[in-house]
N, C-alpha and C positions, 0 to 999 in steps of 0.2 A: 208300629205295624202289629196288628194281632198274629199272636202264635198260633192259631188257627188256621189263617188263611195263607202267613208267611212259609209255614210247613208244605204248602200244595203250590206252591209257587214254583215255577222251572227257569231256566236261566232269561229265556226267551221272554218271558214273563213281564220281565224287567229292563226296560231297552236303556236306560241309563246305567246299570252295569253292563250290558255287552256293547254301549258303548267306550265304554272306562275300558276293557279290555281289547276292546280297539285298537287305541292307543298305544298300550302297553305293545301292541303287535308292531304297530307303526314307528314305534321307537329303536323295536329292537332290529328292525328291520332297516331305516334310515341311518343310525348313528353308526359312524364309521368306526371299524374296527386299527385303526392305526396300523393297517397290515400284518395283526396277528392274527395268525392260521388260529389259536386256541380258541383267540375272544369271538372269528367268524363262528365257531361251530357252535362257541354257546351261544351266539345270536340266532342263530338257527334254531338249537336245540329250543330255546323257547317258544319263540315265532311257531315252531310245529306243534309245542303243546299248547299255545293258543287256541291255535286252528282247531285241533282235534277238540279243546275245552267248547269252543263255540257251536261244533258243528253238532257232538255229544246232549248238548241242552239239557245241562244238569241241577239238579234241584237245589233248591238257594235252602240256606240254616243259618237266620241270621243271628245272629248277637245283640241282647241291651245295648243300642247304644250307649258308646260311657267314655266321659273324659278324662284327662292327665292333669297336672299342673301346667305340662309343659303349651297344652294345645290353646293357652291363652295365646299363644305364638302363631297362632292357625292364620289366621284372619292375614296376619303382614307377613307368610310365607306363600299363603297362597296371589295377593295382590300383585307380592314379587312376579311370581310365576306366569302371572297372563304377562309380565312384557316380556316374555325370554322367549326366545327358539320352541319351548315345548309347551308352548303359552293351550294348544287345545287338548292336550293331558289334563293339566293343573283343572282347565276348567270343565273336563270332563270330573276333576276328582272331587271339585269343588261341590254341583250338582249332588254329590251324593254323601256331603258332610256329614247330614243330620243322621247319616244311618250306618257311621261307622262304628266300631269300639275300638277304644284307644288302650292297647296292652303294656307292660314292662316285659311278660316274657322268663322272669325269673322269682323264683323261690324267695328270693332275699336282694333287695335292691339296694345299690350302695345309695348311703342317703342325700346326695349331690345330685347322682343319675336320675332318682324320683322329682326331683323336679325341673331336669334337661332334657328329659327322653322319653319317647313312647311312640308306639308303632301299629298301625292298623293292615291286618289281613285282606287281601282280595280274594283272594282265591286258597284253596289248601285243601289237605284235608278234614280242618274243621272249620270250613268255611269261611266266609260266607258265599261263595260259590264253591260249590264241590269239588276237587280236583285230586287225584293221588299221584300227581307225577310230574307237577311244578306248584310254586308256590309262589304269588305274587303280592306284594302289599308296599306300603311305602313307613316311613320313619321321618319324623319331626325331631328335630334337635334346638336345641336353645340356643340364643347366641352364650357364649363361652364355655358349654358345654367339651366335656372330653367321654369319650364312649372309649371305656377301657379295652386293652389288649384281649382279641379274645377269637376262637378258631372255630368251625364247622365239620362234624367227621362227615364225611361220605358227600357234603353238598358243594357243589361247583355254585357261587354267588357273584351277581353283580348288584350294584347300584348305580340309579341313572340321577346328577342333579338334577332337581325340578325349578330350586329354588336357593339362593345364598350359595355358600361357598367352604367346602370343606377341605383339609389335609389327610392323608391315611399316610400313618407308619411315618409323618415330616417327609412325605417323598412329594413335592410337587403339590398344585393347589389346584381344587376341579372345582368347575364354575357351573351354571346350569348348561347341558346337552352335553356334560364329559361322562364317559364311563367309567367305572373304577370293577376290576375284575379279581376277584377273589380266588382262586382255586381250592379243593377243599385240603383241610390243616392248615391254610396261611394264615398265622397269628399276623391279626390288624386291630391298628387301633386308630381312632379318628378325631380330629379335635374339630373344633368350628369356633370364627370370627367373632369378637367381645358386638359386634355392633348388630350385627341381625341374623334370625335365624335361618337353618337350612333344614330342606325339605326333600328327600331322594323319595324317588321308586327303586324296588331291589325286587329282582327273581332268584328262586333257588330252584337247581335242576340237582337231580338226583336219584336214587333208588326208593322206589315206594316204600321198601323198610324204614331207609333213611328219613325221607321225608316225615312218616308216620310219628317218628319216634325221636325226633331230634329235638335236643335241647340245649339249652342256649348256658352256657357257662364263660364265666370272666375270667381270664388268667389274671395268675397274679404277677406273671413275667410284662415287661415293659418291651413294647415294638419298639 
């Protein structure tokens, strides 16, 4: 897409992102909270900044599309995805492949992670949808991938599977439509299955400082 014209573009512009955040509304709005009062409010807390990010129709900045190693995995996580529970996400997300950019996120990447992991933005504050007060994007993981121990100051996070099957912290195993809820400082670490890979959406809610300014560090403590 020309930086010219992608610069004057407003959300509205673009009816396959405000579809894709649809979804994301849909999600956090259907998937049940296991009767935790905390994980209701953050399903809330999102779902309202959805709303306000739609109703807002904010200007799109988008990024070079650009690949990973890891997103040779794209293609058979997303295939997964249309047969699961969250099958018109994936193929809302799928729709707008060609125009993602696929990040690490970090200064220095351990050199196993460079080619299990990488993560594309939907919303933020640097885009590709404008937002300063949630953050939505999703993460591809490789099959036998381990995503080291690592914590978020100030941001309340979840992840929704889309696709495959991951562990956080060895506590239990989420399949696609399970939530996994992070509060902020909970060191987590995540591993995924030797056979195929997995494919979350994650939102972060938090303080517009936070958001603006957070970054992404690896402990070296084991969850």
């Amino acid at each position: 897409m020309d930086g010219d014209i992608a610069a004057q573009l407003r959300l509205k512009d673009a009816p396959d992102w405000v579809y894709l955040l649809r979804e994301f509304y849909e999600m956090y709005r259907f998937l049940p909270s296991g009767g935790s009062t905390k994980i209701r409010s953050h399903q809330r807390a999102v779902r309202e900044a959805i709303s306000r990010l739609i109703k807002a129709n904010p200007s799109l900045q988008f990024r070079t599309p650009e690949q990973k190693p890891v997103t040779k995995h794209l293609t058979r996580a997303l295939d997964e995805g249309e047969r699961d529970r969250l099958a018109p996400a994936v193929r809302a997300l799928s729709n707008l492949r060609g125009e993602l950019s696929w990040q690490y996120g970090y200064e220095k990447v351990p050199r196993g992670l460079a080619k299990s992991y990488a993560y594309a933005e939907i919303c933020g504050p640097g885009g590709p949808v404008i937002c300063d007060d949630v953050i939505l994007g999703v993460v591809l993981f490789g099959p036998g991938c381990t995503y080291p121990a690592h914590a978020h100051k100030g941001i309340t996070e979840s992840y929704v599977c889309l696709s495959g099957a991951v562990s956080q912290n060895h506590h239990g195993v989420y399949a696609p439509g399970s939530l996994i809820f992070n509060p902020p400082e909970n060191l987590h670490r995540i591993t995924v299955g030797d056979r195929e890979p997995a494919l979350l959406a994650y939102a972060w809610i938090g303080s517009q400082k936070d958001l603006a300014h957070q970054k992404m560090v690896l402990s070296r403590k084991r969850a």
